[in-house]
Every structure is written in structure tokens, then in C-alpha cells.
C-alpha positions as CSV (number, residue, x, y, z in Angstrom):
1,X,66.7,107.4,85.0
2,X,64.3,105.0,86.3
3,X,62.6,105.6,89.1
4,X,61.2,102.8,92.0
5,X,59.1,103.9,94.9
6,X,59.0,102.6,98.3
7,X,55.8,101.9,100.1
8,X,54.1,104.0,102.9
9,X,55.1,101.5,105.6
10,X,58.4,100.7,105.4
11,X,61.7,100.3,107.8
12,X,63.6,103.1,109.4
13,X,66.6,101.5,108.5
14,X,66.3,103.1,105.2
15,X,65.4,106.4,106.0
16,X,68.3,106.6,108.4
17,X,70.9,105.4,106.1
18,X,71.0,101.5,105.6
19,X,71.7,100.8,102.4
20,X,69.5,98.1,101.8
21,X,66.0,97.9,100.1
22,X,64.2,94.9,100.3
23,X,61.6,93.7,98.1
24,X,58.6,93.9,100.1
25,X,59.7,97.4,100.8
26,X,59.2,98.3,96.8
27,X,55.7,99.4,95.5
28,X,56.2,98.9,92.4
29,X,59.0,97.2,90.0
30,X,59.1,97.8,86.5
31,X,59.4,94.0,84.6
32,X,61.3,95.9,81.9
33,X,63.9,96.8,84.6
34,X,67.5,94.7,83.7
35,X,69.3,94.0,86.6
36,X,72.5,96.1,87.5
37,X,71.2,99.3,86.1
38,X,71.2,102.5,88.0
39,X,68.0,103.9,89.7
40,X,66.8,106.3,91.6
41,X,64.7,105.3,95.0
42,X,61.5,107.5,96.0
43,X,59.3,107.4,99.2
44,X,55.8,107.4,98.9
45,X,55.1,110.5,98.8
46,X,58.0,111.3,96.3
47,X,60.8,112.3,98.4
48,X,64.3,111.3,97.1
49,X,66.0,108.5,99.1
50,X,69.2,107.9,96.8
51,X,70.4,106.2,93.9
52,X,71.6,102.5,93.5
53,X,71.8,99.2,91.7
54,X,69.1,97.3,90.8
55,X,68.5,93.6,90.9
56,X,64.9,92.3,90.4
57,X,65.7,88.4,91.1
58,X,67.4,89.7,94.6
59,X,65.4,89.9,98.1
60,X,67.7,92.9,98.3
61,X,66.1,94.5,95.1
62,X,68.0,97.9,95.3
63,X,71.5,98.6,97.0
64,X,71.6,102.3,97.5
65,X,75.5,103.8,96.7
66,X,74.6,107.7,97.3
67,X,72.0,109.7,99.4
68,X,73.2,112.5,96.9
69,X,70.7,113.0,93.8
70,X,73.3,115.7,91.8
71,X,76.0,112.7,92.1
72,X,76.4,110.6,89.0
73,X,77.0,106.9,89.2
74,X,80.1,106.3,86.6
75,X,83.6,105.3,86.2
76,X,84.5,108.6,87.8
77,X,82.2,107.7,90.7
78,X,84.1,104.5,91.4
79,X,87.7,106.2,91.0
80,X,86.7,109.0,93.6
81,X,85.2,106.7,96.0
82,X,88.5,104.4,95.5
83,X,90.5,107.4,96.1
84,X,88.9,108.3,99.6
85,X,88.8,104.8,100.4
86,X,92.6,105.0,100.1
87,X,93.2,108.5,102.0
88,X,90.9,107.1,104.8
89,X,93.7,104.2,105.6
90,X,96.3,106.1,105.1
91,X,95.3,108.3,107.8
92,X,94.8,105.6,110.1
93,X,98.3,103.9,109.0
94,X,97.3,101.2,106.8
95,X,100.0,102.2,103.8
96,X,101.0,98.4,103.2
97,X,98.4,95.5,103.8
98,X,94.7,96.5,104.2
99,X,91.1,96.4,103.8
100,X,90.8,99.8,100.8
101,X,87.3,98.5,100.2
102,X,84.5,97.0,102.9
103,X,81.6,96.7,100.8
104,X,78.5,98.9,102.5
105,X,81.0,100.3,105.2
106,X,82.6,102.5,102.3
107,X,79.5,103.2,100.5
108,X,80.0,100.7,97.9
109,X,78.0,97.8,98.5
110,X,79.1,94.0,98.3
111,X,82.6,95.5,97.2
112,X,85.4,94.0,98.6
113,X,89.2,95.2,97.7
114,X,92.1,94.0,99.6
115,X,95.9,95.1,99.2
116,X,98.7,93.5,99.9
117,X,101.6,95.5,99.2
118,X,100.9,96.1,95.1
119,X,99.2,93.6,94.9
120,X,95.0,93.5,95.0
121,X,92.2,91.1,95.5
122,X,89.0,92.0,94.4
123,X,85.5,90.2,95.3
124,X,82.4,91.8,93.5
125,X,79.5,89.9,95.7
126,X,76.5,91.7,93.4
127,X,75.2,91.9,90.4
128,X,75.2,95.6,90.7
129,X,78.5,95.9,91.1
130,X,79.9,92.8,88.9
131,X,78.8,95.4,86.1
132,X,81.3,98.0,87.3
133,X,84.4,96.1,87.8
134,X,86.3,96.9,84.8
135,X,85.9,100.7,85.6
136,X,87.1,99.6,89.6
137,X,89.8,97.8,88.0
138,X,90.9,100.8,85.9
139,X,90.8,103.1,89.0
140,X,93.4,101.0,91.0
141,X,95.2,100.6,88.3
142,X,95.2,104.8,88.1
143,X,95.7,105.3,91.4
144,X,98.1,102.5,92.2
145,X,99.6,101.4,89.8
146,X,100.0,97.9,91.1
147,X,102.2,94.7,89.9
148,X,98.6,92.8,89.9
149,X,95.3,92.3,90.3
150,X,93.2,89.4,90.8
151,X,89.8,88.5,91.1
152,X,88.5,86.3,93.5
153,X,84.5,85.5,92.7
154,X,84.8,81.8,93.5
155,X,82.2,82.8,96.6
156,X,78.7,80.3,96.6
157,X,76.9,83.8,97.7
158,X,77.5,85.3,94.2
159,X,74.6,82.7,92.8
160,X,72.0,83.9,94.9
161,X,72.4,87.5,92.8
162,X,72.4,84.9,89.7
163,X,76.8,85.2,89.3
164,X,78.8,82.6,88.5
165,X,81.5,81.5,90.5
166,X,85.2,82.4,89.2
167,X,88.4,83.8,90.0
168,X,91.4,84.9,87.7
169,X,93.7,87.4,87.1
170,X,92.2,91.6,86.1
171,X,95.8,92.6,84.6
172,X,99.0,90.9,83.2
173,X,99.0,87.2,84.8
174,X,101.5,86.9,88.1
175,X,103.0,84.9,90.5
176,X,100.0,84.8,92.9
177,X,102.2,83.6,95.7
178,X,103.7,86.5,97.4
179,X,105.2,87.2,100.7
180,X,103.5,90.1,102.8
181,X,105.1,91.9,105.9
182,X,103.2,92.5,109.3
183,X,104.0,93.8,112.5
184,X,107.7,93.0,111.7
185,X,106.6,89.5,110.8
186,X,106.6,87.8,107.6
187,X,104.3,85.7,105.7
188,X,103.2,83.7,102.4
189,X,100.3,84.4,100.8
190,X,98.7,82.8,98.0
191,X,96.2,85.1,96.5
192,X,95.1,82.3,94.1
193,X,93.7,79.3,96.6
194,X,93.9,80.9,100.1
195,X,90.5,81.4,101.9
196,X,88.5,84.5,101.3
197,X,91.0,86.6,99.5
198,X,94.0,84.7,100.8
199,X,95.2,86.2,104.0
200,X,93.0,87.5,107.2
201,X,93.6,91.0,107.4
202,X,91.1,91.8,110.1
203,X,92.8,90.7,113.1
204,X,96.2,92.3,111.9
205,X,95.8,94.6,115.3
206,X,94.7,91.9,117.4
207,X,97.3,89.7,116.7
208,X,99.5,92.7,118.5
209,X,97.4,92.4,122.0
210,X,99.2,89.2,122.9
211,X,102.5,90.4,122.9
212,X,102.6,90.6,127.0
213,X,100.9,87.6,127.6
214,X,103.0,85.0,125.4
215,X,106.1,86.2,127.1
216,X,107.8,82.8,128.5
217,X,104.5,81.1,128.3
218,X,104.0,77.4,127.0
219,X,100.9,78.4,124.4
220,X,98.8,76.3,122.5
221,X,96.6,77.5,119.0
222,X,94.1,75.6,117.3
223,X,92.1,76.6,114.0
224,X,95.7,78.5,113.2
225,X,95.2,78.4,109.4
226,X,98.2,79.8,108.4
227,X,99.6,80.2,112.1
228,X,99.7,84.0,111.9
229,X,98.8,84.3,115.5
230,X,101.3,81.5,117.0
231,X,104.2,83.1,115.0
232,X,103.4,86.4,116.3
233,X,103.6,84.4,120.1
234,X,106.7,82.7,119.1
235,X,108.4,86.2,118.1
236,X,107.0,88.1,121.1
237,X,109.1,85.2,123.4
238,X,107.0,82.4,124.0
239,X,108.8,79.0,125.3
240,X,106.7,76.8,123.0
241,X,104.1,77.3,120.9
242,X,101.9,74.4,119.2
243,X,99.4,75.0,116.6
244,X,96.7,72.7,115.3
245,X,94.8,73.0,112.2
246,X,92.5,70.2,110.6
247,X,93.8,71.0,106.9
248,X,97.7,69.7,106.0
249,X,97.3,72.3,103.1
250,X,97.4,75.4,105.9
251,X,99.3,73.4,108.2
252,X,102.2,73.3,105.5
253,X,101.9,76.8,105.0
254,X,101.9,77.6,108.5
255,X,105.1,75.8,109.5
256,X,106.8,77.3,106.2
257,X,106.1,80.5,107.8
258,X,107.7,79.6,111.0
259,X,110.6,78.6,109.1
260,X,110.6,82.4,107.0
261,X,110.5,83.8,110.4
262,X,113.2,82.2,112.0
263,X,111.2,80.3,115.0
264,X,110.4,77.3,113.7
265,X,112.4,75.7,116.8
266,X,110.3,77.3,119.2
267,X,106.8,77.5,116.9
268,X,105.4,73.6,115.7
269,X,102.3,72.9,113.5
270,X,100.2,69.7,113.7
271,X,97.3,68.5,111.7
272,X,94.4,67.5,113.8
273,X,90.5,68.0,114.6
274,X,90.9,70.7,117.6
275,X,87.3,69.7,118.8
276,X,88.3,66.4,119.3
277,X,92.1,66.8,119.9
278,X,91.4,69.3,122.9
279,X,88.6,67.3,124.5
280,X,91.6,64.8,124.6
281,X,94.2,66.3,125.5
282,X,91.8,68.0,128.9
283,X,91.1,64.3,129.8
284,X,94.9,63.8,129.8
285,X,96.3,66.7,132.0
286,X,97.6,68.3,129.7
287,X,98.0,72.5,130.8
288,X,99.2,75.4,128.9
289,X,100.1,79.1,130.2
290,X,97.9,80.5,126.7
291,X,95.0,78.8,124.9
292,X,94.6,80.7,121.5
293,X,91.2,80.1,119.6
294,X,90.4,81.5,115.8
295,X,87.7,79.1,114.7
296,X,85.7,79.9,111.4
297,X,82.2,81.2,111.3
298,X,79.9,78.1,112.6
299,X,77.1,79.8,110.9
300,X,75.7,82.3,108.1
301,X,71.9,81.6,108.9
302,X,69.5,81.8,111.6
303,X,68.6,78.9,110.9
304,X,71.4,77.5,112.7
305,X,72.6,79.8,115.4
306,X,71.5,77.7,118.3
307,X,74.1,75.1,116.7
308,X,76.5,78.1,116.7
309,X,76.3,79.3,120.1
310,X,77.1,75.6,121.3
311,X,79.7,75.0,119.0
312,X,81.3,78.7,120.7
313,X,80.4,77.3,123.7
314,X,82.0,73.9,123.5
315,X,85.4,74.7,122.1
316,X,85.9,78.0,124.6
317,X,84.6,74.9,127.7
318,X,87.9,72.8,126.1
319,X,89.6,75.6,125.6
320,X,89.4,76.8,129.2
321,X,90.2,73.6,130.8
322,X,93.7,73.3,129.5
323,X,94.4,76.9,131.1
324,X,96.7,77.2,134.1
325,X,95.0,79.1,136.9
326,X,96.1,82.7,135.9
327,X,96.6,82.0,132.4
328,X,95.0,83.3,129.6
329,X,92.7,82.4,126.5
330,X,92.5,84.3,123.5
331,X,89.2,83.5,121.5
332,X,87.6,84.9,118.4
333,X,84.4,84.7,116.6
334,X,84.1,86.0,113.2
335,X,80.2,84.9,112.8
336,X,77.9,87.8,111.9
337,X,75.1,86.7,113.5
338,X,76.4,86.1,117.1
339,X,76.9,89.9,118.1
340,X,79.3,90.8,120.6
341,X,77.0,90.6,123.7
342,X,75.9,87.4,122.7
343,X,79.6,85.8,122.2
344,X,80.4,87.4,125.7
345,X,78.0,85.9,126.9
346,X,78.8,81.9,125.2
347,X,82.1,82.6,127.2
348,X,80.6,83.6,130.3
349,X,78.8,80.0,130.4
350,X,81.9,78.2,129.3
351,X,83.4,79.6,132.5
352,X,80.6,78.6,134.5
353,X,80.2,75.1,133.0
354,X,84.5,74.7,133.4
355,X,84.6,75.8,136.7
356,X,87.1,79.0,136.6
357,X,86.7,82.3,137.0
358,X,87.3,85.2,134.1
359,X,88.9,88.7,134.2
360,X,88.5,90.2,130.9
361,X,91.6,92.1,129.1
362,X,91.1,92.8,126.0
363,X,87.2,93.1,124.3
364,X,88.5,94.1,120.5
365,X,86.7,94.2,116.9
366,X,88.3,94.2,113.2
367,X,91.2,96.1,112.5
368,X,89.9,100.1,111.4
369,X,90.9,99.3,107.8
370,X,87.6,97.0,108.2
371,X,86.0,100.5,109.4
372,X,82.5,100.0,111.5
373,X,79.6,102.2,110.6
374,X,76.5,102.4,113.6
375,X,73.4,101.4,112.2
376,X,74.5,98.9,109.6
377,X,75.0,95.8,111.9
378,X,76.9,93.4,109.0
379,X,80.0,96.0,109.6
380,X,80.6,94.8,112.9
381,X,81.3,91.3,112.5
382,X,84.4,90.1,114.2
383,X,84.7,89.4,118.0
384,X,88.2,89.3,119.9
385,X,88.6,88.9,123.6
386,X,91.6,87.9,125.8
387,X,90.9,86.9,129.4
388,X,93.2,85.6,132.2
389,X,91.5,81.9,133.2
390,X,91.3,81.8,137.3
């Protein structure tokens, strides 16, 4: 097997257990090395790291996928790792809709797997593990034995690792537009043309912390995508519930799922630009008992987290001002780069800039099917907070 050592000087973060090598952290790289094929990862002084993929036209040259030098890296490999994957979230409740496979958080870097039902999505992110995703699609197709899988690569970040983007179906072609069940709720999915892999699993738990607060309240959403968390207000017993979404496409969606719910008297969708819409609407008077805010990432660089943080800031400020004293705002943030003490933070000088006081409820991350490993900071991605607006 060929071997790659690091040099003397290099980050902790490997030694205690990140998965990533970078490639100023390589001493020396073979030219004859193809990328995707297995190595095996040295210190300096010749002490076994673990084994990985390789890809030479990566900064991240190596992605390690076991600290464990006896443990072969091959179809059987994948299948096990699958396997626990799957006994993990089933321990944990997640026997329907989850998360079986988050990337470095399950020891199988840029890996994602999502199932809905028997139905899968997979994203291979790498080159390293593009080459392995005929054996991962046999495995679920072992252990599962699902109606279908399909692949959605149609990610930009795939380039970087020198991928093409593409999606399409990894068994017998199916309707890709299923209906999915959740927290007693309902909900169309299209697997094909939704975002990410078609359905936001991560805030599946969250979207259960506002079942007291909804309760006879006038509650307004914006970014709802699909209006999973309005629908969810609208069934815990909300009077109204408006949701506002600058695509028609989700807003369609979102008020056909109010309708397969049954609440589509109490539960509206609107098409507009919330940024603009709610600046309005604070100007106007108008007030609402709950403000719910799910907003995409506003960044994936560093480049641009100062325009991040005000863009957090702004919409939480608008937010905020069309709160009754002693309601409540939910917010999100599902950007990487603005940690948790950081988004806290956004929100604390939203309060201050609006005027009104916060008491914090509920401080949440991802659902556990999106598990959270210490050390490895990309795991922890997704903020949710609920706070009553004084």
C-alpha cells in the first residue's frame, strides 16, 4: 500500500483524531499517486496515523477513514460501517426518516446518506469516496432492501475534488416524489429537484420545541421552504399561521402540504422577499404572538462572514420588531462558520438595536441522527434558539 508521511511540524488536529490532512502537512507526495486510492498516513518519525483516500489536486490531500492499521478498506468495510451507522439511529429512534450517513461524523468522510422511509439519497462530496459508491450502493441495497435509491451529486463543491456535477437514479428508476411522515405530520418530498437531498431532516426535533408556544398564537414564518415548521404550528393549535418564501416553486409545495395536512384554513403561504417584506410590514404595525425564522446559510467562506453576521443580524432586528411583548421568535442558522457563541451573540445585538429584552428557551443543534463529534468543528453546524421577545 502506499505510504505518505506527514511532516515534523504539523497540527494536533490530526494526532487527536481529525480526519483531515492538508497539503502542507504532507512531506512528500508521490506524482505517480492516482487520486482515490487507498493509503496509509505516517508521522515523521514513522508512527502509523491511519489509512484513507487520496487526492493529490485537493488542499485536503488525504481523508483518513480508520485509525486501525489491521482494518482493510473494501466493499466489506463500507457495508459494516453502513450497518453501524444504521444500529446507531435505531438506538436513538430514528427507524423512518434520518440522517444513516454524516460524512466525517460517521467515519466516512464527505458521505452523505439520507432515508426517507425506503427510499435513499446519496451525496458522495469526494473523489475518494465517488470511487466507492457502487459498493455503498450494494450495502443498502443488502441491508435494506429499499424501493430506491438516488443520487444527488448536482453539488458545485464536487468540482473542487475535480467531479462533475450529476444526479440520477442508483437502482430501478422511481417516482421520486414521495410522501414522508413526521411527528404525526405529513409531507411531499421530491427527492429529484428539492434542495440538498430534498427534505431538511436536521431540524426534525426542533420543529417539536414549538409545540407550547404556537398554542392560540397569530404566528408568522418566513424562509419556510416547504413550510414544515408553520404546519407543525398550525397542527400544535395556532389561530393563523402565515408563511413567506421568495420561491413560488416551495411556496406551491408548502401550501399543498397544508392542504395534505388538513390546515390549510388555518396555515397560508405567500411568495415574497422576507428581508424586504418584514422591514415593511414593522413600519406598518403589523404584530404577531410568534416570529419563525429558517433562513439559508448567508455564507460558506470567510471571506464573507462579516456580510453573514449582518445579514443574521438584520433579519433577527425585523424579526424582533413584529413580536408582541412576551412573545416569542424562533430563529435558526445553519451556517458553518458562525458557531453557536457567535449566532448568540448576532441575537443579543438585534435585541439591543430593537429595543426588547430576551429570555432564552430553547438553545438546540441538529437532530442526533446528524450526530456531533468534539474536535471536528464542521459536525456542529446548525443553530436553533427560541426566545420569549420582552
Amino acid at each position: 500500500m502506499i505510504k505518505i508521511n506527514l511532516r515534523k511540524k504539523i497540527s494536533q488536529r490530526v494526532v487527536n483524531g481529525h480526519p483531515w490532512i492538508f497539503n502542507n502537512e504532507i512531506e512528500n507526495l508521490d506524482e505517480t499517486i492516482k487520486g482515490g486510492e487507498i493509503v496509509e498516513v505516517y508521522t515523521h518519525d514513522k508512527k502509523f496515523v491511519g489509512k484513507g483516500y487520496v487526492n493529490p489536486k485537493s488542499q485536503i490531500v488525504v481523508r483518513l477513514l480508520t485509525r486501525n492499521k489491521n482494518e482493510e478498506i473494501n466493499d466489506q468495510f463500507f457495508s459494516k460501517r453502513i450497518l453501524e451507522c444504521w444500529e446507531y439511529r435505531k438506538k436513538l429512534g430514528y427507524i423512518e426518516n434520518c440522517r444513516l450517513v454524516f460524512g466525517e461524523a460517521d467515519s466516512m468522510p464527505q458521505l452523505i446518506i439520507d432515508k426517507f422511509n425506503d427510499y435513499f439519497v446519496i451525496q458522495t462530496l469526494a473523489l475518494g469516496i465517488d470511487v466507492w459508491k457502487h459498493a455503498i450502493t450494494d450495502a443498502l441495497k443488502k441491508i435494506f432492501d429499499p424501493k430506491g435509491i438516488y443520487e444527488r451529486n448536482d453539488v458545485p463543491v464536487r468540482e473542487l475534488e475535480g467531479l462533475g456535477q450529476q444526479k440520477g437514479f442508483l437502482s430501478e428508476p422511481f417516482d421520486t416524489k414521495i410522501i414522508i411522515n413526521e411527528n404525526g405530520l405529513k409531507f411531499h418530498v421530491d427527492l429529484e429537484n428539492g434542495q440538498k437531498t430534498g427534505y431538511f431532516l436536521d431540524q426534525q426535533d426542533n420543529r417539536r420545541a414549538i409545540q407550547q408556544i404556537v398554542k392560540g398564537a397569530d404566528v408568522l414564518g418566513a424562509f419556510t421552504y416547504t413550510g414544515t415548521f408553520e404546519i407543525h404550528a398550525a397542527h400544535y393549535g395556532a389561530r393563523s399561521v402565515l408563511g413567506l418564501d421568495i420561491s413560488e416553486n416551495a411556496v406551491t409545495q408548502a401550501n399543498r402540504n397544508a392542504e395534505l395536512n388538513g390546515v390549510q384554513n388555518a396555515c397560508k403561504f405567500e411568495t415574497a422577499n422576507a428581508f424586504d417584506v418584514l422591514k415593511q410590514w414593522a413600519k406598518e404595525g403589523h404584530q404577531y404572538d410568534v416570529v419563525m425564522l429558517d433562513p439559508p446559510a448567508f455564507t460558506k467562506s470567510r471571506e464573507t462572514i462579516q456580510k453573514a453576521i449582518t445579514g443574521y443580524k438584520e433579519i433577527n432586528l425585523r424579526g424582533m420588531k413584529l413580536i408582541r411583548p412576551g412573545g416569542f421568535l424562533v430563529t435558526s442558522s445553519c451556517t458553518n462558520l458562525v458557531n453557536a457563541e457567535l449566532f448568540q451573540e448576532i441575537i443579543g445585538m438585534a435585541a439591543k438595536d430593537a429595543r426588547r429584552k430576551i429570555r432564552q428557551v430553547v438553545f438546540q443543534t441538529q437532530s442526533a441522527d446528524h450526530p456531533v463529534i468534539w474536535g471536528l468543528e464542521n459536525t456542529q453546524y446548525l443553530k436553533f434558539l427560541v426566545i420569549q421577545v420582552m
